[in-house]
N, C-alpha and C positions, 0 to 999 in steps of 0.2 A: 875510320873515326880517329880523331883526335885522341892526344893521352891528355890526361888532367893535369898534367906538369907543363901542356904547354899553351890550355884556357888560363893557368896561374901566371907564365910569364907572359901571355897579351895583358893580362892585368895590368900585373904591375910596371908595364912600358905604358901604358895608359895613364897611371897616377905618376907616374915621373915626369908626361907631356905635361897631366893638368899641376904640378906643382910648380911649370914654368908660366904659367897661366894668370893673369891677375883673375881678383875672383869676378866672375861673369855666367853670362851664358855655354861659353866653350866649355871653362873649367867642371860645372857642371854636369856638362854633356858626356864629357872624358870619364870624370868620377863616375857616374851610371852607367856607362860603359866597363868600366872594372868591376864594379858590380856583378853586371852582367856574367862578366867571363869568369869570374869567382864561384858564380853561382850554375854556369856550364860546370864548371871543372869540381864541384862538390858533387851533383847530379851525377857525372861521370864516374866520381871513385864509388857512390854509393850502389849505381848499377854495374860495377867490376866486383863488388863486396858479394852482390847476390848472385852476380851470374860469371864466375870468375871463367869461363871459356871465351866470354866477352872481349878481355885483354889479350887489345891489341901488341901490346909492348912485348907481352909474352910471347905472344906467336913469332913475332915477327923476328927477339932474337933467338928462337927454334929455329928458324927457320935459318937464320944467317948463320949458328955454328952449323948446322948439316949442313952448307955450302962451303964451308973453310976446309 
């Protein structure tokens, strides 16, 4: 599973395309799309807050210093 820092930067690569965007249908489509990803990467941190064995980010650098 994805970490929440990085449904945050699909975000805001999203509203950087649609700020190249005149306003229309695209620009729209981009913005509800950051939305979206925003609202993945809140749902995220909220289910790491409760179930913090969940974090992946955790494990994985446990996992990399016992390799080094």
């Amino acid at each position: 599973m994805k970490a929440a820092a990085e449904y945050h930067q699909h975000a805001e690569e999203c509203r950087l395309l649609a700020r190249q965007l005149p306003e229309g249908e695209q620009r729209h489509r981009l913005l509800e799309t950051a939305r979206t990803w925003d609202s993945l990467a809140e749902t995220r941190e909220a289910l790491i807050r409760h179930h913090p064995e969940l974090d992946t980010d955790k494990a994985s650098s446990k996992v990399q210093s016992l390799s080094e």
